[in-house]
C-alpha positions as CSV (number, residue, x, y, z in Angstrom):
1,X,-17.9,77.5,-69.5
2,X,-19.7,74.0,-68.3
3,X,-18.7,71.8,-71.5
4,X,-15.7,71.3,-74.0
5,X,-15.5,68.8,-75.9
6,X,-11.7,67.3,-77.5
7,X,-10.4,65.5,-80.1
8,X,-7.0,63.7,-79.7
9,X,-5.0,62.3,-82.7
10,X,-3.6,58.9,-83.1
11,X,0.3,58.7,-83.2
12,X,3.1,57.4,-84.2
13,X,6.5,57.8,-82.2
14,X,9.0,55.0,-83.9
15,X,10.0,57.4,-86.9
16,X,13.0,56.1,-88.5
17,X,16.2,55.2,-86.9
18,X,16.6,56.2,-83.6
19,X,13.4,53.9,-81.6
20,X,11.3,56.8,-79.8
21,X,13.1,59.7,-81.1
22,X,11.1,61.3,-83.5
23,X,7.1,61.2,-83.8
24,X,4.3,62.9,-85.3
25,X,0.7,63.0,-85.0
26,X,-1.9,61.5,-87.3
27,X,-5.1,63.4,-88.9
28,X,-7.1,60.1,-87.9
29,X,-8.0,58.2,-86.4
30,X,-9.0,60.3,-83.1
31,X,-10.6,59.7,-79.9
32,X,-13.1,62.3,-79.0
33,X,-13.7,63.3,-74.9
34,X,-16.4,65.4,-73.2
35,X,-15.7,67.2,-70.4
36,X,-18.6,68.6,-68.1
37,X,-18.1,70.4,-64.4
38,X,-20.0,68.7,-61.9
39,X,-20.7,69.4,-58.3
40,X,-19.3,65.9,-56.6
41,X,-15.4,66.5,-56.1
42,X,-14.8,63.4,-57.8
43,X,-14.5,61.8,-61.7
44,X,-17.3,60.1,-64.0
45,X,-16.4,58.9,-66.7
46,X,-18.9,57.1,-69.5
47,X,-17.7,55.3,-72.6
48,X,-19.4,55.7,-75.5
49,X,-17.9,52.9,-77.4
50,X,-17.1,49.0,-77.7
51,X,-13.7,48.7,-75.9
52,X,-15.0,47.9,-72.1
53,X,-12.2,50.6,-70.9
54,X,-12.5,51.0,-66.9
55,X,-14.8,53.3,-65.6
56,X,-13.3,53.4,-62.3
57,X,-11.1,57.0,-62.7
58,X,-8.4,55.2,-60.0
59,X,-8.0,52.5,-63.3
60,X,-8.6,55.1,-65.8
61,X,-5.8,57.1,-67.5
62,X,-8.1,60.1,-68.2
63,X,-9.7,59.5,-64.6
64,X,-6.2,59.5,-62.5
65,X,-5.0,62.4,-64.4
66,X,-8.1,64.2,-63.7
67,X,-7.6,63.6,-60.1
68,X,-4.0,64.7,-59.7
69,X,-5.7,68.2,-61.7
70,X,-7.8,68.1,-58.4
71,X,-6.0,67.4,-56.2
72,X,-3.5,69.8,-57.2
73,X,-6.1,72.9,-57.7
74,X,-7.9,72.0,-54.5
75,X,-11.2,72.0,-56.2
76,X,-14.8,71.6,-54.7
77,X,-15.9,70.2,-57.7
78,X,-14.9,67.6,-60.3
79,X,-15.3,66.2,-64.0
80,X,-17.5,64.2,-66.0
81,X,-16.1,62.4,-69.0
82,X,-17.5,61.0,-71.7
83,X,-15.0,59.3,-74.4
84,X,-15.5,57.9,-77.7
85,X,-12.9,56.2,-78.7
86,X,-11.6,56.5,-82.2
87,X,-8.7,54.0,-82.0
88,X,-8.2,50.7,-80.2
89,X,-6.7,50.5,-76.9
90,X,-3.6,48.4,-77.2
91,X,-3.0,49.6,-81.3
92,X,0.1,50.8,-80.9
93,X,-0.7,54.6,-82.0
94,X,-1.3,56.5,-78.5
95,X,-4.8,55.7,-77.4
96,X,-4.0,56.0,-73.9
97,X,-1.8,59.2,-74.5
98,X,-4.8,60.5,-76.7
99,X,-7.3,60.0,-73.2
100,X,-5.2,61.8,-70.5
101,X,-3.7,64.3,-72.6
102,X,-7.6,65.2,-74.0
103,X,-8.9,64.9,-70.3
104,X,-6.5,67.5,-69.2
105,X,-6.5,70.1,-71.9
106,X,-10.1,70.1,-71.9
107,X,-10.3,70.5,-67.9
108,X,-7.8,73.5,-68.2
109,X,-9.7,75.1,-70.6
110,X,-12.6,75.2,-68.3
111,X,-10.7,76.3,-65.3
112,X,-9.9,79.1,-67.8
113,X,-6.1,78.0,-68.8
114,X,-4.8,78.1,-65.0
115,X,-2.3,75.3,-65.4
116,X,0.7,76.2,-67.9
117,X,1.5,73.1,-70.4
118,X,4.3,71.5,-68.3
119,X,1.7,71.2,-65.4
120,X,-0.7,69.6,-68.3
121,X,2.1,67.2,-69.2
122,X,2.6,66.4,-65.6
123,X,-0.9,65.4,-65.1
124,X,-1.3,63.3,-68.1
125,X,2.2,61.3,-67.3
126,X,0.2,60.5,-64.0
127,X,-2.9,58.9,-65.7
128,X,-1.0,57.2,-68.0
129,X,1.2,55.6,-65.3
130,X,-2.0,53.6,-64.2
131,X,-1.0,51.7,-67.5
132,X,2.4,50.7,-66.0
133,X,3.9,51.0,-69.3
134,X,6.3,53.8,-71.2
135,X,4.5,56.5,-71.8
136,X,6.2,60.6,-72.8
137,X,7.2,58.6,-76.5
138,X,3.2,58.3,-77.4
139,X,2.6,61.6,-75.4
140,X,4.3,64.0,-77.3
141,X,3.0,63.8,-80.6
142,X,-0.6,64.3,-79.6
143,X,-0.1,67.2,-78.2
144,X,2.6,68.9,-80.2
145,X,2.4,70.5,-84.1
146,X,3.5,68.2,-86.8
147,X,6.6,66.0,-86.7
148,X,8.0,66.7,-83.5
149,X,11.3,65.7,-81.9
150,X,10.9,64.0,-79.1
151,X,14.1,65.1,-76.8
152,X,12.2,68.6,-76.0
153,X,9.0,66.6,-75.1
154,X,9.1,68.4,-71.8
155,X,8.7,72.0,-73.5
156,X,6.4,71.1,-76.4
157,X,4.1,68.7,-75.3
158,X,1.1,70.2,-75.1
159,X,-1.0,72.8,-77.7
160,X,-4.3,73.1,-78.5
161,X,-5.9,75.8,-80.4
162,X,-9.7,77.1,-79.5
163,X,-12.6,77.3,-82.3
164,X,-14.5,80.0,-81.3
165,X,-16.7,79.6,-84.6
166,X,-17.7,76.1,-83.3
167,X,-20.9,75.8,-81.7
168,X,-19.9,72.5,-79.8
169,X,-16.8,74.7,-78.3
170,X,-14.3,72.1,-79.3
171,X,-10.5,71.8,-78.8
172,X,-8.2,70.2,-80.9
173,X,-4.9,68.8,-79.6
174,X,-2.3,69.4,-82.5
């Protein structure tokens, strides 16, 4: 497989008492990432919206957790991304978390599910550190089924099912 293409929910993690406790994804709005292999051991990424988001991966939260996957694999080749974001950055409802947790399970699914989904969370929690901000309370619901508690973040975190029926061979994060 060459191509995958993801779609990562918005989220909301404040859920009633309890700041951070308790979160659960949203059916939209999404942001959408394509992932292509390319021969340059390295990170592309494009954007394919109106947000200016850095296309530098070493400022990019997809981009540095696709290098950590790299890095970590020792691959001769790397990634290129394209992202449309769904939701703005800054909003609140996971955009960052929806990028790097998107970038990752879309990369493992073309190095044929080698990483298990604690080394996917790992990865993601390093792109969205570029961010210098909180990050496992907007990560977990992405990733997880329905309303999800967040104090086993670490063993939830991510799941995606495969549409085999889809011609674009796309992954959802649930």
């Amino acid at each position: 497989m060459q191509e995958v293409t993801v779609i990562a929910p918005a989220t909301v993690s404040n859920v009633v008492c309890g700041f951070d406790c308790l979160g659960f994804a949203l059916a939209g709005p999404f942001d959408e990432l394509t992932l292509r292999l390319m021969a340059e051991r390295t990170v592309r990424i494009r954007h394919r919206d109106k947000f200016g988001l850095p296309t530098d991966p070493q400022k990019n939260v997809a981009g540095v957790a696709l290098l950590a996957m790299i890095k970590e694999a020792r691959l001769d080749h790397g990634f290129e991304i394209e992202i449309r974001k769904g939701m703005k950055p800054g909003s609140g409802i996971g955009s960052s978390a929806a990028s790097a947790c998107a970038a990752v399970v879309a990369a493992n699914r073309i190095l044929d599910d080698r990483f298990s989904e604690l080394d996917l969370v790992r990865f993601a929690i390093e792109g969205e550190l570029v961010r210098r901000a909180p990050v496992m309370p907007t990560m977990s619901p992405p990733a997880s089924s329905a309303v999800s508690p967040l104090s086993d973040r670490t063993t939830r975190l991510i799941s995606c099912s495969w549409n085999s029926q889809s011609s674009s061979r796309r992954l959802s994060i649930r």
